[in-house]
N, C-alpha and C positions, 0 to 999 in steps of 0.2 A: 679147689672145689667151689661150686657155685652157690652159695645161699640163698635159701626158699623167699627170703623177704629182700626186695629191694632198698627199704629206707634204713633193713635192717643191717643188710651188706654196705651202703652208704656209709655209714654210724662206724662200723669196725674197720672200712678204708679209712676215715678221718682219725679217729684214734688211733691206728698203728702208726703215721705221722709224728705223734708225738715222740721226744724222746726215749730212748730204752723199752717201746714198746713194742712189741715186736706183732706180726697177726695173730696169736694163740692169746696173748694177753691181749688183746681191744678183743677179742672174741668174749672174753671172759667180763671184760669191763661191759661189753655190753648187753651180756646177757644176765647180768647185775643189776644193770638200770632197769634191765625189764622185769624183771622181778618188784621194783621198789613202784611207788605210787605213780601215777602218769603227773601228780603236782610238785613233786618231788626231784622227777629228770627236768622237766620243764622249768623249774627252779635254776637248778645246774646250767640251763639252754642260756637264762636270759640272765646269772653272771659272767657268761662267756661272752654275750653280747655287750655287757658294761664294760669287760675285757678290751674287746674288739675296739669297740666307740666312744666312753668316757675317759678312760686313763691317758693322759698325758707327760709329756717331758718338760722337767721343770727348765727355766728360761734362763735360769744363773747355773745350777751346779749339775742338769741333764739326770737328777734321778727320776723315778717314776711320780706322777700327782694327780691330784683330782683336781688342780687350778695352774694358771700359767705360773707360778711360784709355790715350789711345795712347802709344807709345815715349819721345816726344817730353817731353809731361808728368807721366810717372812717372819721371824721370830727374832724381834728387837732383844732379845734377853742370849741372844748366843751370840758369839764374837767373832765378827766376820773380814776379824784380821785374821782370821786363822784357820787357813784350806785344808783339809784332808783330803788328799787324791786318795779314792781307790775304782777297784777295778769295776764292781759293780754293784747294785742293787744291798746283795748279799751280805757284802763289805760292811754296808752302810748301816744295816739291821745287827750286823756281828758289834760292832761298836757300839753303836745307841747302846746296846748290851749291857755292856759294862756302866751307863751311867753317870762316865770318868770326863767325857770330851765334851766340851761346851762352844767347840766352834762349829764351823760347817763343811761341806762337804764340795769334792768336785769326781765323777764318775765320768772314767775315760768311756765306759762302753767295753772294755774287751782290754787286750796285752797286746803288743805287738810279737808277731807270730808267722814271720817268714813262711813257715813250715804250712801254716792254714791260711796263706793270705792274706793276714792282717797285716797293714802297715799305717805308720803314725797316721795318716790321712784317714785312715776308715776310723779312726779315736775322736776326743774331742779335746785333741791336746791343743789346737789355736787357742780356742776360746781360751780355756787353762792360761796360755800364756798372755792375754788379753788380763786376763783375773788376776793373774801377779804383781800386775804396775802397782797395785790399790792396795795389796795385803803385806802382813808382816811379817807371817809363817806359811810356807806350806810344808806340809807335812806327806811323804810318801809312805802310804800304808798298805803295796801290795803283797802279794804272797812270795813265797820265799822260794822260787820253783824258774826253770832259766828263764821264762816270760817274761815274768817278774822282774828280775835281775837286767834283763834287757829294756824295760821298758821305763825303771827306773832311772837307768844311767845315761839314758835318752832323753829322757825329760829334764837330769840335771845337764844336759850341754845344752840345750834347749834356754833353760831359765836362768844362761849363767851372768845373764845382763839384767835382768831383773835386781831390785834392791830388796826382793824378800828374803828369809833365810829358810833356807831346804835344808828340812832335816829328813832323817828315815824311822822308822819303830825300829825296835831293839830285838834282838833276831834272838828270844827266848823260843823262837819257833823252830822246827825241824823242817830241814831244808827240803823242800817237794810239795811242804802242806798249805793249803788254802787256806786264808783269814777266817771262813766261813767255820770250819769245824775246828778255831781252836777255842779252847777253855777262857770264859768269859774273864778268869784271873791275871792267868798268862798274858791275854789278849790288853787286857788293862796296862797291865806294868809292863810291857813292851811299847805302849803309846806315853807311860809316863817316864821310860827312860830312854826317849827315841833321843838318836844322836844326830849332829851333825852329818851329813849324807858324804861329805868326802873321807871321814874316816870308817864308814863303810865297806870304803873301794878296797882299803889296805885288808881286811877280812879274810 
C-alpha cells in the first residue's frame, strides 16, 4: 500500500532496513516520531549523522572511538601486555562490566562463519597477530557457541609462534550463549579463572 506522504514513506523504507524490523514496526516507529516535537526527531536526525560521520575505529585494538585511539588504549594505567580478543563491541562493554580486567582489548569484528561468509580475512586476526610479538597474554574471550569454538582454535594455530601465552575464560558459561548476556559475576570469575587454551581442547 502506497503512503500519502512521501518523506513519510521514505522514513519507514529506511527504518524497516534496520535489524528485526520489519515494515508494520518502522510504520509504528514512525508515526511515533510524528507525534513527538519536530526538535526532538530532528535531535534523533543529527545523532545518526554523528553516527554516520564522527565514530571511528580505533588504530590498535579496531573497537569503536571518538579519536584515532580509543579511551581504553590510550590509558597508561592499563597493561597492555595483556590482549583480550573478543568478538565485538558488545564483549568489550560486557567486561568493562565487571570492573575486574585492567588490560586491553583486541575486536576481531565478527567469528569465523563458513555458514555466512565469514572467513579469517573478513576479521582483524593479522593485525592480532602483528600485536602478539610485543604482549605477554592474550586472552581468548569469545562465546561459547561453534563460532566461537572455531574461531578460537584458529587463532591458537595461528599464534602458535608467538612467545605470548594464550589462555581462554573458564567456561562457567552455557554452551550456545553470548558473552553479552552473561551475569556480570559469572562473566568476572570466568576471566579470573581462564585457563591455558590447550587444556580447553581436551573439554
Amino acid at each position: 500500500m502506497e503512503l500519502p506522504s512521501k518523506p513519510f514513506e521514505k522514513a519507514v523504507l529506511e527504518l524497516a532496513k534496520l535489524p528485526g524490523i520489519g515494515r508494520r514496526s518502522a510504520l509504528r516507529m514512525a508515526l511515533h516520531l510524528l507525534k513527538k516535537s519536530p526538535e526532538s526527531t530532528l535531535q534523533l536526525a543529527e545523532s545518526l549523522r554523528g553516527l554516520a560521520q564522527d565514530v571511528q575505529i580505533c588504530g590498535t585494538c579496531h573497537s569503536l572511538s571518538d579519536a584515532p585511539l580509543c579511551s581504553i588504549c590510550s590509558n597508561t594505567r592499563r597493561d597492555h601486555r595483556v590482549v583480550c580478543v573478543v568478538e565485538d563491541l558488545r564483549d568489550v562493554l560486557a567486561l568493562e562490566n565487571t570492573g575486574t580486567f585492567k588490560g586491553v582489548y583486541h575486536v576481531l569484528g565478527g567469528l569465523i562463519s563458513p555458514m555466512d561468509g565469514i572467513g579469517p580475512s573478513d576479521l582483524t586476526i593479522d593485525r592480532l597477530i602483528e600485536r602478539a610479538q610485543g604482549v605477554h597474554e592474550i586472552i581468548l574471550a569469545l562465546s561459547a557457541t561453534t563460532e566461537g569454538d572455531t574461531t578460537a582454535f584458529y587463532l591458537y594455530k595461528k599464534l602458535a609462534d608467538s612467545k605470548a601465552i594464550l589462555t581462554a575464560i573458564a567456561r562457567g558459561l552455557p554452551v550456545g550463549d553470548s558473552l553479552e548476556y552473561v551475569d556480570e559475576v559469572t562473566l568476572s570469575r570466568s576471566l579470573a579463572q581462564r585457563l591455558p587454551f590447550e587444556q580447553t581442547l581436551s573439554r
